[in-house]
C-alpha positions in Angstrom: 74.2 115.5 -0.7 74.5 115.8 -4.4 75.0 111.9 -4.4 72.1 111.0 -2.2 70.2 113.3 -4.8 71.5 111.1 -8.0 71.0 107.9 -5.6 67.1 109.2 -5.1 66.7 109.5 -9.3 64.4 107.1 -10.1 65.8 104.6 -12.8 63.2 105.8 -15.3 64.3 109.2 -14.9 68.3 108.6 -15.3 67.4 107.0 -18.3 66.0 109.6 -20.1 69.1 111.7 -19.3 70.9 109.0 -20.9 72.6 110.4 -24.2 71.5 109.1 -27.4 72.7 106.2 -29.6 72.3 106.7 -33.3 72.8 105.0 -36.2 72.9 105.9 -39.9 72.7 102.8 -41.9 74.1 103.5 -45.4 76.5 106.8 -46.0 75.9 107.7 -49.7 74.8 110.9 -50.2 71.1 110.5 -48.3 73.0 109.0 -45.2 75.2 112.2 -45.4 72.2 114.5 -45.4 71.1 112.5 -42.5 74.6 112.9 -40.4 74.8 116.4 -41.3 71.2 117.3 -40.4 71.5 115.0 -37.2 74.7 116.5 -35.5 72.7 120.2 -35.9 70.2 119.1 -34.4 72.1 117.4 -31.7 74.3 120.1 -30.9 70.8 122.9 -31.2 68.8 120.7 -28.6 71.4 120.4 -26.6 72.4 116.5 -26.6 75.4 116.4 -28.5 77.5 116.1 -25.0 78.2 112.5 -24.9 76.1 111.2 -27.7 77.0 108.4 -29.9 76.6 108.0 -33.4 77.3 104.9 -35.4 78.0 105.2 -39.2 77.6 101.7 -41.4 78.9 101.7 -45.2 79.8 98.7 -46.8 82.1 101.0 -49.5 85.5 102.7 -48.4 84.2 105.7 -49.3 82.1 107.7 -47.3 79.3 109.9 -48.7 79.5 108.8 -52.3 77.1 105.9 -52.4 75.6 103.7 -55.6 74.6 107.3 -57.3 78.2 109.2 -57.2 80.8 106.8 -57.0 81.3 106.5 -60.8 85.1 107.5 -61.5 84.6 107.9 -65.1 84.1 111.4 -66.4 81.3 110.9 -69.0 79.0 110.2 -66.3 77.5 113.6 -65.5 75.0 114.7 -63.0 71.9 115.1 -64.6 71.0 118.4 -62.8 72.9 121.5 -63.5 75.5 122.4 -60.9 73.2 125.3 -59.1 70.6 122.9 -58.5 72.8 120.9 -56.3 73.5 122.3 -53.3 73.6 120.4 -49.6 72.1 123.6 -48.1 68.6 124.3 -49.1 68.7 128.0 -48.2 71.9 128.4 -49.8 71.4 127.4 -53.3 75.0 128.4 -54.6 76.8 126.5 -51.9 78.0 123.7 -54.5 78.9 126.4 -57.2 81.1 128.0 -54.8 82.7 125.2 -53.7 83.4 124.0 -58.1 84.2 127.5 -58.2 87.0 127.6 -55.2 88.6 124.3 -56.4 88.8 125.5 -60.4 89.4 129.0 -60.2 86.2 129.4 -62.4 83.4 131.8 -61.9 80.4 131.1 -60.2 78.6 132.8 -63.2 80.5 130.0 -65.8 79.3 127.1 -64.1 75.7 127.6 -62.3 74.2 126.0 -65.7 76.6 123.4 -65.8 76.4 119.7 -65.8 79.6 118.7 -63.7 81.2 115.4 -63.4 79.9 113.3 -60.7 82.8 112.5 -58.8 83.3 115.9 -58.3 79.5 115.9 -56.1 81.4 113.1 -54.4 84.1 114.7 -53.5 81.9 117.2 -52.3 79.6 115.3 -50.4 82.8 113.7 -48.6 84.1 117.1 -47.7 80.7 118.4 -46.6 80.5 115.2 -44.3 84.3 115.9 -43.1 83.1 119.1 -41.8 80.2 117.8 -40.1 82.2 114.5 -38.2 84.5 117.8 -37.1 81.6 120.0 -36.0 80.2 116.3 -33.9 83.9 115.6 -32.5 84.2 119.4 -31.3 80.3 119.4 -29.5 81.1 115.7 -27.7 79.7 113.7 -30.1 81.3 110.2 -30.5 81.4 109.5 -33.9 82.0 105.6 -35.1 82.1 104.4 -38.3 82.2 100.6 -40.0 83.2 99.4 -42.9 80.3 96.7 -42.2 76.9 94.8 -43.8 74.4 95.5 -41.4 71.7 92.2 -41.7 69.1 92.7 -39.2 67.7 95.5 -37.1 65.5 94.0 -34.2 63.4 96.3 -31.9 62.6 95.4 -28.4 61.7 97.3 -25.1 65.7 98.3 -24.9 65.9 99.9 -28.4 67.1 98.9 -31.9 70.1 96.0 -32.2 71.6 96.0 -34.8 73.9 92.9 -36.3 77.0 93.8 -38.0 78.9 90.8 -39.0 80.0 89.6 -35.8 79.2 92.7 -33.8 76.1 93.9 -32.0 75.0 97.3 -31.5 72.1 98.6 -29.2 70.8 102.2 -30.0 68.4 104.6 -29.6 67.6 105.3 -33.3 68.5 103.9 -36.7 68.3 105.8 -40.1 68.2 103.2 -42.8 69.6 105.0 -46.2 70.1 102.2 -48.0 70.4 103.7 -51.1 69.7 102.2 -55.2 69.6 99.2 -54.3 70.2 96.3 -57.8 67.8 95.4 -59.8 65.4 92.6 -58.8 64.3 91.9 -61.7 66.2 89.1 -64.1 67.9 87.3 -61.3 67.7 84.6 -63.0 70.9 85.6 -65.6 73.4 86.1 -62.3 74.8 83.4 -62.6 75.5 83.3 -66.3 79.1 85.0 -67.2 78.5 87.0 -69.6 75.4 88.9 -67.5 76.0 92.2 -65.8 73.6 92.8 -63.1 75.0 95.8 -62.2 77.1 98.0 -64.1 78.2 99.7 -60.5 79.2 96.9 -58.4 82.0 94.1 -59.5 83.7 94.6 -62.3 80.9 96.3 -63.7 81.4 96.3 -67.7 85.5 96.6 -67.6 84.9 92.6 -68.4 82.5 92.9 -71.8 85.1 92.4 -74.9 85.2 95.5 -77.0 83.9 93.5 -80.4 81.2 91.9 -78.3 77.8 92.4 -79.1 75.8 94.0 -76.1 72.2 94.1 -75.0 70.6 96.5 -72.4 67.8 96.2 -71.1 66.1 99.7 -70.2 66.3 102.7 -71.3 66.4 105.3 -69.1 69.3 107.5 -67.5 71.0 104.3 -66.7 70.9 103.3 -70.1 72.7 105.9 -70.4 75.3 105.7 -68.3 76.0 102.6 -69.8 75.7 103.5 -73.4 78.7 106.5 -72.6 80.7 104.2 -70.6 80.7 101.4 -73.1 81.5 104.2 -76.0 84.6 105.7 -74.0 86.3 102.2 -72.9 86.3 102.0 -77.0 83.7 99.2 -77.3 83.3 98.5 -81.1 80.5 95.9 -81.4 77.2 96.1 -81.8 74.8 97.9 -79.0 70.8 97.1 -78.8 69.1 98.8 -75.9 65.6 96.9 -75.3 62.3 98.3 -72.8 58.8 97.2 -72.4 57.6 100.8 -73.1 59.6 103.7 -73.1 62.6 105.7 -75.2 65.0 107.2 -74.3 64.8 110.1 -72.4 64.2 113.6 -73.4 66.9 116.2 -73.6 67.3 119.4 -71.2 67.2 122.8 -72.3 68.4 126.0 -70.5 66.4 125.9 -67.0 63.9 128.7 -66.7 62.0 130.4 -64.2 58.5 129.0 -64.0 55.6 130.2 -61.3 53.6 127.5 -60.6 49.8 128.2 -61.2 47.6 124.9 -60.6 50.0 122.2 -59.3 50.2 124.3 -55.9 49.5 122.7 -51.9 46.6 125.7 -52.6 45.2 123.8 -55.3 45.6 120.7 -54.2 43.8 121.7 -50.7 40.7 123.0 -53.0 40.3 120.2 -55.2 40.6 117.9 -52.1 38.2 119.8 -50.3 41.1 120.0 -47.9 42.5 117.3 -48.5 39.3 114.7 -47.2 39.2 113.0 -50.2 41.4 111.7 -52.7 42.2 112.7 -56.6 41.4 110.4 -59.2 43.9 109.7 -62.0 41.9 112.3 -64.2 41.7 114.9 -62.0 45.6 115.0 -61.4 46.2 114.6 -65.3 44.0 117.4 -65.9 46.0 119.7 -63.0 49.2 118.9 -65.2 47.4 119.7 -68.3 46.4 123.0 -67.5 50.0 123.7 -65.9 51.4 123.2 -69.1 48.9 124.2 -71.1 48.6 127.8 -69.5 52.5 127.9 -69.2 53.3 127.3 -73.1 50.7 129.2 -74.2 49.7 126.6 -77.0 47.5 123.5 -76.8 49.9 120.3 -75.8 49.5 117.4 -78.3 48.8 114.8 -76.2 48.7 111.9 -78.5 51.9 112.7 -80.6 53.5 112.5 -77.1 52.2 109.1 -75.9 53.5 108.3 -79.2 56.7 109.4 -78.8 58.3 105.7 -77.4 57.1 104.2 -80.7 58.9 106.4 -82.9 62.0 105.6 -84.6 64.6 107.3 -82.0 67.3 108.3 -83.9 64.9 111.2 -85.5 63.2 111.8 -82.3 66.6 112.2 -80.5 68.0 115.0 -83.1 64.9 116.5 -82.6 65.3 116.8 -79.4 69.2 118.0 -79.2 67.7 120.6 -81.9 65.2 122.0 -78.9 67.3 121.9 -76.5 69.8 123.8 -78.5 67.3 126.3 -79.1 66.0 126.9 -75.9 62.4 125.5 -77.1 62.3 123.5 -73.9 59.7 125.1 -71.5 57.8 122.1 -70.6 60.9 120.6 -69.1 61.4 124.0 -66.6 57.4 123.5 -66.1 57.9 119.7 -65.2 60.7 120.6 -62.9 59.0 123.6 -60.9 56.5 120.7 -59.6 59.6 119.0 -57.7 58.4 120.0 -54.3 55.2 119.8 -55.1 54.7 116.1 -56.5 54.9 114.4 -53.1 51.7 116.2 -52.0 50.2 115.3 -55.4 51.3 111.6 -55.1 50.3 111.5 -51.4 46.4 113.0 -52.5 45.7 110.5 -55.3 43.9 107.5 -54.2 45.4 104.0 -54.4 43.8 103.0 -57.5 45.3 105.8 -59.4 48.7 105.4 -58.0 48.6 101.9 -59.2 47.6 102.8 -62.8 49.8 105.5 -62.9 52.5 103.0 -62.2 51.4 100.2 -64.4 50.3 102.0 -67.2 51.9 105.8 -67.6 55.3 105.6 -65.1 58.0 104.8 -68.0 56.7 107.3 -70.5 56.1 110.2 -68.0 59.9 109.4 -66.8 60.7 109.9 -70.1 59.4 113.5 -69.7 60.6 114.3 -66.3 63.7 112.8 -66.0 65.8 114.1 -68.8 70.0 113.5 -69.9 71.8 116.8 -70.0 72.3 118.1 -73.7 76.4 117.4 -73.5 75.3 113.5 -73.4 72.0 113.7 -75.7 74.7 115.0 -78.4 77.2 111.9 -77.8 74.8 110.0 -78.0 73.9 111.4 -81.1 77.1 110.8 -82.5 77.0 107.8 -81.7 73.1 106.9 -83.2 74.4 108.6 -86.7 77.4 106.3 -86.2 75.7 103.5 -86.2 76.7 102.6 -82.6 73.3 101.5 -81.3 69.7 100.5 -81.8 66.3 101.4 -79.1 63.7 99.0 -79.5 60.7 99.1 -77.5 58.0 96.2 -76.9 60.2 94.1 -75.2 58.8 90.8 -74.6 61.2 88.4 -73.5 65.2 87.2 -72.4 66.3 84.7 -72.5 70.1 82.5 -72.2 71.1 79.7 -74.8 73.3 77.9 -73.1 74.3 75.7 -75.7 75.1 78.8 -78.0 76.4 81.0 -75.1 74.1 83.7 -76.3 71.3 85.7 -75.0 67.9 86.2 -77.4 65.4 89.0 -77.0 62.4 89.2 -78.7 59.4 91.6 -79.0 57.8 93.5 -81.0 57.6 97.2 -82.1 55.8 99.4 -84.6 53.6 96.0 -85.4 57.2 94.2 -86.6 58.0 91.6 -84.3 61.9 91.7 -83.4 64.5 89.3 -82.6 68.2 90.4 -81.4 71.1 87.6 -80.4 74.0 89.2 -78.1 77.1 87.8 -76.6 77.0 90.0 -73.2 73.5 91.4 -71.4 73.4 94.7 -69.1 70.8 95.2 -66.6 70.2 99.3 -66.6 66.6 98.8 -65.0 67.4 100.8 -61.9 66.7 100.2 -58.6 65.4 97.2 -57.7 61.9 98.1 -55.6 60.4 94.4 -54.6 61.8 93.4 -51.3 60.8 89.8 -51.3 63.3 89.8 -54.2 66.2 91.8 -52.8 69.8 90.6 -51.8 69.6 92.7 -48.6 70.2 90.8 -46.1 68.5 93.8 -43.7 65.5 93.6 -45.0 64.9 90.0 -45.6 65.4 89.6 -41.8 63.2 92.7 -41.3 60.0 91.7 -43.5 60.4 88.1 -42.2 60.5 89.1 -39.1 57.5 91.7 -39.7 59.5 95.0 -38.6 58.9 96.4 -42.0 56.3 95.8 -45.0 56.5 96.5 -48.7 54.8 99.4 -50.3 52.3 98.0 -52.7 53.9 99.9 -55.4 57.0 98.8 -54.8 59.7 99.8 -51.8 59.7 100.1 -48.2 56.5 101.2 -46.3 57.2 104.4 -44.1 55.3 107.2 -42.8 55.0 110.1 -45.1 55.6 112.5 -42.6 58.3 111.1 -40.4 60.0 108.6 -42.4 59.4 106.0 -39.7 58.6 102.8 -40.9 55.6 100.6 -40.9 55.4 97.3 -39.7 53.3 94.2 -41.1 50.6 95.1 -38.7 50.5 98.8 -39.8 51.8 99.9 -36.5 54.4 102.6 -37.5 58.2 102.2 -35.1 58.9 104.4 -33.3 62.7 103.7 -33.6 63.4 102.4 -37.6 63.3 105.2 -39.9 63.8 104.5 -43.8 64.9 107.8 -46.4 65.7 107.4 -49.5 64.8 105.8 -53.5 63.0 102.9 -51.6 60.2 105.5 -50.3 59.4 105.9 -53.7 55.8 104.1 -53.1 55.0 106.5 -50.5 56.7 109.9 -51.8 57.3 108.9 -55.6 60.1 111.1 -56.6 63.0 109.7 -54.4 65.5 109.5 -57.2 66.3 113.3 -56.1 69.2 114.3 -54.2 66.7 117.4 -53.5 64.1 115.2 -52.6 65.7 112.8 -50.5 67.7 115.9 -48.2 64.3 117.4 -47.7 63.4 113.7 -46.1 66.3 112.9 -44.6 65.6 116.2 -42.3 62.2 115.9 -41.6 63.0 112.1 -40.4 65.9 114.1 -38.3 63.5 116.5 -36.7 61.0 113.6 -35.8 64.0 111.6 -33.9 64.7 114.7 -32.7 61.1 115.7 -30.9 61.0 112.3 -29.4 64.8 113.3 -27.8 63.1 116.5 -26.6 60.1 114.5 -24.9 63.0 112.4 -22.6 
């Protein structure tokens, strides 16, 4: 009888009983997020027995990605130590895993600024014990060392292309991570250009007495600037931007209760939320954050001036603060973390754009700062003599004849020209997709199954992370977490941020499993 039942199951219905097919495109640290958060959720609702998950990373290495796999020791994470743990209600968990492997007290290195292989390592070991957890509940856990280029969605599900390989799934999370640059692709070809100081070989090749240009100025920057210093590089370093310096230095992190830049007052001054903020409004809710937590009037025009400034000076300065504990504003700026998505998602278009266009660098500046062990190298080496920031950055271009790149510009109304041998790109992610040398998503936006962000990225919804397509229809298979968001959430350069995504795009794949 039980056969003549299973015979009488209408197709439709053994379907939905099938188990799911999953795939996590890109493992850095958001694709581990994703696996981790996606095996708890299998195994809670129930459909971890037999359920397959595909993992896709182009690397060796598992779980490190673009952001962590840096094997060089002056490259620190920029966030202390107990702000970096994979378990949001169990802020310590990374201490107590630094403090297990060294022998060190938990107390001794909460505040510190660890190298980031060892969040790596610990990112691989975290994802270790999740593969185990999947293996032990009946999951089926693949993974390839593959380039996924396309991700087509029919009636059947997702396919996904791998080389020579085809996969059919349920579900496909694409984390596919900092992406390179997309601007100055016009230099990749030229030898002596460095598109990326991550992939390749990276800066091993730039000659020690060379003369170096990079262009940005942000943590990047420097990264690059520490790397260069350590390897022994002896010639001359210019770092070049359009707008910014370099950024500010952290102090010790404080306690700070937010008072104005709350969901609360972001609900009131939105009527709840049925109309959107203005650039003005928003700058004022900041204001009065800052304001009311420094206890002093901010001065708001010596900032904005700040990228003008001569930046040796400015930098001492800063080290001086930060030394001091005179850093407040940084531990205001950084209680607004959770908040800021809500605040990007209430502002209306117009005043996302201008925020972009006009105030994005210097605010970056602000918000993203270098931990103080770094500002003070890079002290050293600005009273060395080691490097020059200049600002105003104009234009690049290669001599061909001379084998030499020029840039020119202008800053503190004195126009500037420079002459290097090698060129760095330390602009960050690269955010315009028509432009990208991802072979997924060229296929995908051809194709339609995805659309850029106007402000730069991958369109997804804010909620679920799934993605939009060219006709605004929203998949109900593709979902997209990670820095390329950044149009729609704004501060996806977070390993905070991006966990918090990658779980609430888990918990939408997993209601839709719950409706089978």
């Amino acid at each position: 009888m039980p056969a003549a039942s299973d015979a009488a199951t209408p197709p439709a219905a053994a379907a939905r009983r099938r188990p799911p097919t999953v795939a996590v495109v890109g493992m850095g640290a958001t694709g581990v997020g994703v696996f981790v958060a996606l095996v708890r959720s299998l195994v809670d609702g129930g459909h971890a027995d037999g359920a397959e998950v595909h993992l896709f990373e182009t690397g060796k290495r598992l779980g490190a990605g673009v952001a962590y796999s840096t094997p060089h020791d002056c490259h620190l994470l920029n966030m202390r130590a107990g702000t970096m743990s994979v378990h949001a209600d169990d802020p310590d968990h990374f201490v107590r895993w630094l403090a297990d492997r060294d022998d060190v007290p938990e107390e001794a290195l909460r505040g510190e600024y660890v190298p980031r292989r060892l969040f790596a390592s610990y990112l691989q070991e975290y994802f270790a014990e999740a593969l185990g957890e999947a293996r032990r509940s009946g999951v089926r856990v693949r993974t390839h060392q593959a380039v996924v280029s396309d991700c087509r969605e029919d009636g059947d599900g997702l396919h996904l292309i791998a080389g020579v390989d085809h996969f059919l799934v349920d579900y496909a999370f694409l984390c596919l991570g900092d992406l390179p640059s997309t601007e100055y692709l016009e230099f990749t070809k030229v030898p002596s250009y460095v598109h990326s100081m991550w992939q390749g070989t990276g800066l091993e090749a730039v000659d020690p007495d060379a003369s170096v240009g990079i262009i940005g100025t942000s943590l990047t920057a420097v990264d690059a600037l520490l790397l260069l210093r350590s390897s022994g590089h002896r010639g001359a370093i210019s770092c070049f931007s359009r707008r910014r310096s370099l950024p500010k230095v952290q102090g010790p992190r404080r306690g700070h209760t937010l008072r104005h830049v709350t969901v609360a007052g972001l609900r009131r001054l939105t009527e709840d939320f049925t109309r959107p903020l203005e650039l003005d409004e928003v700058a004022e809710l900041f204001r009065r954050e800052l304001e009311e937590g420094l206890g002093v009037a901010v001065d708001w025009p010596r900032m904005l001036a700040e990228p003008d400034a001569a930046f040796a000076g400015v930098l001492a300065r800063d080290v001086r603060l930060a030394e001091n504990g005179q850093t407040l504003w940084y531990s205001i700026l950084d209680a607004t973390s959770e908040v800021v998505p809500q605040v990007w998602r209430a502002m209306s278009p117009s005043a996302r754009e201008t925020f972009v266009r006009d105030h994005l660098s210097v605010w970056s500046m602000f918000r993203h700062c270098m931990p103080l062990d770094n500002a003070r190298r890079l002290l050293s080496m600005a009273e060395d003599g080691a490097f020059e920031v200049l600002t105003g950055l104009g234009s690049v271009a290669w001599d061909e004849e001379r084998e030499v790149f020029r840039l020119d510009g202008g800053q503190r109304g004195e126009a500037y020209a420079r002459e290097v041998d090698w060129l760095v790109n330390a602009t960050g992610t690269g955010f315009s997709l028509d432009r990208s040398d991802s072979s997924l998503i060229q296929n995908m936006l051809m194709r339609g199954a995805i659309r850029p962000h106007p402000l730069g990225g991958i369109d997804v919804d804010f909620e679920t992370m799934r993605v939009l397509r060219s006709d605004g229809s929203c998949s109900d298979r593709a979902l997209s977490i990670g820095p390329l968001t950044r149009g729609v959430h704004f501060y996806t350069n977070s390993f905070e941020t991006n966990l918090a995504n990658a779980h609430s795009a888990v918990a939408a794949v997993s209601a839709r499993l719950g409706d089978r």
